[in-house]
C-alpha positions in Angstrom: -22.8 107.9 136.4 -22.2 105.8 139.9 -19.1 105.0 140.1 -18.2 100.5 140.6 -18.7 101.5 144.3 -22.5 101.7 143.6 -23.3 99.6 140.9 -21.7 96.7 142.7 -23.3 97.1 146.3 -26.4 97.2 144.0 -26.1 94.0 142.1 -25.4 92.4 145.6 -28.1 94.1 147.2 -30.2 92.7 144.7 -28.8 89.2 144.3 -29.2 88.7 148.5 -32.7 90.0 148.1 -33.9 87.5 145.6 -31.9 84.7 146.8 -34.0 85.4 150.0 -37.4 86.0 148.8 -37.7 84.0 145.9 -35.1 80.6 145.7 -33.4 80.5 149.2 -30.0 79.2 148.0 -31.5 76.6 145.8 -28.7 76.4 143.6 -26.4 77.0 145.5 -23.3 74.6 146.2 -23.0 74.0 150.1 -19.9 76.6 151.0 -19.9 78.6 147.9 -22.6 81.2 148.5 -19.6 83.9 148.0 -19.4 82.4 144.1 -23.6 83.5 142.8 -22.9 86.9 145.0 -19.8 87.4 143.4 -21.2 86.5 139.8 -23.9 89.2 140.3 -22.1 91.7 141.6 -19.5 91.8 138.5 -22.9 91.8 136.0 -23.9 94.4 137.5 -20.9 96.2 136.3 -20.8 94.8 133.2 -22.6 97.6 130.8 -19.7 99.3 131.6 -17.6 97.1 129.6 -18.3 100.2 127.0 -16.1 102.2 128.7 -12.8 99.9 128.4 -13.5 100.2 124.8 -13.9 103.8 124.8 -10.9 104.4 127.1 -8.8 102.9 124.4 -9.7 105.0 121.6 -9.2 107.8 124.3 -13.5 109.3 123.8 -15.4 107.8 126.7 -18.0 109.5 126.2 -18.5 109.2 122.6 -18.8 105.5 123.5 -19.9 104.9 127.6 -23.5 104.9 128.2 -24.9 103.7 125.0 -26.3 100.4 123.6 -24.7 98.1 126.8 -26.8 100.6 129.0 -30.3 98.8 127.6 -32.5 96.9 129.6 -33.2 94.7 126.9 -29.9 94.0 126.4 -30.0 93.1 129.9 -32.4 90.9 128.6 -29.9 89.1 126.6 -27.4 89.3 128.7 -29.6 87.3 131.6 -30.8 84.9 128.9 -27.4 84.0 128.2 -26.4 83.0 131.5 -29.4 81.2 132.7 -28.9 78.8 129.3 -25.2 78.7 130.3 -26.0 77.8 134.0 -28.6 75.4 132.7 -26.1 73.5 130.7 -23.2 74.0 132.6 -23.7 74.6 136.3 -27.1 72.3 135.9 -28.5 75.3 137.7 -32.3 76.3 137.1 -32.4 78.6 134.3 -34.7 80.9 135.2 -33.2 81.5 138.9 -29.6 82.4 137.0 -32.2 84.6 134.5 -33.4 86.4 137.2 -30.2 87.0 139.2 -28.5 88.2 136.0 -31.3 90.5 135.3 -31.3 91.8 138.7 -27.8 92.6 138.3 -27.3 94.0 135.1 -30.7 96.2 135.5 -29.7 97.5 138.9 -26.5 99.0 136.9 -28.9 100.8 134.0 -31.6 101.7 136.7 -28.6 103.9 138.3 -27.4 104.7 135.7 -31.3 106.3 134.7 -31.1 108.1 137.9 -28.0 109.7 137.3 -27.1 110.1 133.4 -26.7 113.7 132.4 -27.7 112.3 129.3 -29.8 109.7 129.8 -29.9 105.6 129.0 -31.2 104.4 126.1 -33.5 101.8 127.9 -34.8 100.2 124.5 -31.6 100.2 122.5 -31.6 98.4 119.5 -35.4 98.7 119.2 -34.8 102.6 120.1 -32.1 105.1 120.1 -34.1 107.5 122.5 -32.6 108.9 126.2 -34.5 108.6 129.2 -33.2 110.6 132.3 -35.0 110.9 135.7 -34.7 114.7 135.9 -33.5 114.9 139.8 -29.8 113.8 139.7 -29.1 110.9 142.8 -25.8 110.0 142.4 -23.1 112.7 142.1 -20.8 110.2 140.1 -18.1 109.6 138.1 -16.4 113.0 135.7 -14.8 110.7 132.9 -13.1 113.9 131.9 -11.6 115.0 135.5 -8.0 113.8 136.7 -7.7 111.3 139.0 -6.8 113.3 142.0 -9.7 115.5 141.0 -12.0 116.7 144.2 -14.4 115.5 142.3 -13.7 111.8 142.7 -13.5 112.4 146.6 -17.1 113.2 146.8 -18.2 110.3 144.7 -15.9 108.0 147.0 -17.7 109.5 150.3 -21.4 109.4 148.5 -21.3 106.6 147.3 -19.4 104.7 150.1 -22.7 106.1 152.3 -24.8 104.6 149.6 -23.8 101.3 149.9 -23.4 101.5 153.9 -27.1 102.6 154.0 -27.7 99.6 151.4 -26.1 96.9 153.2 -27.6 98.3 156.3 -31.2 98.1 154.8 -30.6 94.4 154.0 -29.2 94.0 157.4 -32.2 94.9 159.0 -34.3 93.0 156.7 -32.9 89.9 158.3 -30.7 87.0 157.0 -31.6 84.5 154.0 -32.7 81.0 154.9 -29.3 80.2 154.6 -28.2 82.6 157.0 -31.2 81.8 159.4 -30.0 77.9 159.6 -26.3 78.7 160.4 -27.1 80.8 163.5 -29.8 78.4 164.3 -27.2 75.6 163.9 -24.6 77.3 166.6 
């Protein structure tokens, strides 16, 4: 599995490209564009929130990588937070919908690409593992020490990873938002 490293520059990546293409800081409070990037970035880690769980009863992997790593849980998830951004935030529902899906399913779409054992993509509905079969992602040994080599090379990897991310939406030019304040110096 990616490690944070890659499941965060993810959920950005994929928060900056929607705000972009589809609501161009629409609900965005002028001088807080850090707070929706922010918000996306830690729901994209969120199906990891198995983990914690399964660090405390000391058998990761009897619990990581199961029902949380669903896309239609992501589902939920997404539906939850565009009601709450509705009612609370008075945001647009389906903008804080899409954002949360784009974060949360950038985490289990990772996950698919890298899971020795696959995701179960469906979960409740299905039970079944889906794997790509071509590993991308080296990640994270649950079972190795932290000073193990094996850490290292998912720091490096994975560091790349999101460089070559954050470079790709670099070149892909700014948001609107970005476009007016160089316009505006």
């Amino acid at each position: 599995m990616p490690s944070p490293i890659a499941h965060s520059a993810a959920g950005y990546v994929a928060y900056r490209v929607l705000d972009r293409r589809l609501f161009h800081g629409v609900d965005e409070e002028p001088g807080r564009p850090w707070f929706s990037s922010l918000a996306v970035s830690g729901l994209s880690l969120l199906p990891d929130a198995d983990s914690v769980y399964g660090l405390a009863q000391d058998e990761v992997s009897r619990y990581h990588n199961s029902g949380t790593h669903s896309l239609l849980v992501g589902l939920g998830v997404a539906s939850l937070v565009g009601a709450w951004a509705a009612w609370r935030q008075r945001a647009r529902f389906l903008t804080w919908f899409l954002f949360s899906l784009a974060g949360y399913g950038s985490h289990v779409i990772l996950d698919f690409f890298s899971s020795r054992r696959g995701v179960m993509l469906f979960w409740p509905l299905s039970s079944r593992r889906f794997k790509y079969p071509v590993k991308l992602f080296y990640g994270m040994r649950w079972s190795a020490s932290i000073t193990s080599k094996h850490h290292v090379i998912t720091l490096v990897t994975e560091t790349a990873f999101a460089a070559v991310l954050f470079l790709l939406l670099r070149l892909g030019g700014g948001s609107r938002r970005d476009r007016v304040a160089e316009e505006s110096l």
